[in-house]
C-alpha positions, 0 to 999 in steps of 0.5 A, spaced: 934 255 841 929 251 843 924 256 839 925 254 831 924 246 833 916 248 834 914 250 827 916 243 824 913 239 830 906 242 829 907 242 821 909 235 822 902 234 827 898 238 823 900 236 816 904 229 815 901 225 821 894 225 819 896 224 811 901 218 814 895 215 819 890 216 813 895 213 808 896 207 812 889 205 814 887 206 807 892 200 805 890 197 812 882 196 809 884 194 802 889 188 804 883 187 808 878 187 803 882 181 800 880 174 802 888 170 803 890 163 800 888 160 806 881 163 807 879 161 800 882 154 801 877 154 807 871 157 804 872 152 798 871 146 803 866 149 807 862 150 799 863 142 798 862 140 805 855 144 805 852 139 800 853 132 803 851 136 810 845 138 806 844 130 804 846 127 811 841 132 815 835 130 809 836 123 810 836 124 818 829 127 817 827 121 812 828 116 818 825 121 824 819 121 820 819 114 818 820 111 826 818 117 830 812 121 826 811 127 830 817 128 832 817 135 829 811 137 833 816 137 839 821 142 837 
């Protein structure tokens, strides 16, 4: 009785799981590929905090230069 369960469970191991396993890591990478609401909100505040550091690290060099001149030597 047991003997006819064999063939579909090696047609299902054979053929369905490795379509199903594939299927779902494909979905799995595509939804990956997608940036969510919140990452996006987070990269637009890093793409505006990038220009005030930007400012803030210049005008450090500005006063370095201007009280310790070879403070660059030293790094």
């Amino acid at each position: 009785m047991g003997d006819f369960l064999y063939v579909p469970i090696i047609l299902f191991m054979v053929v369905i799981a490795p379509i199903w396993i594939i299927a779902h890591y494909v979905t799995r990478w595509r939804t990956a590929k997608v940036l969510s609401a919140e990452d996006e909100k987070m990269l637009a505040e890093l793409w505006d905090l990038a220009p005030k550091l930007e400012s803030r690290i210049n005008t450090l060099e500005r006063i370095l230069d201007a009280e310790a001149p070879d403070w660059r030597k030293e790094v």
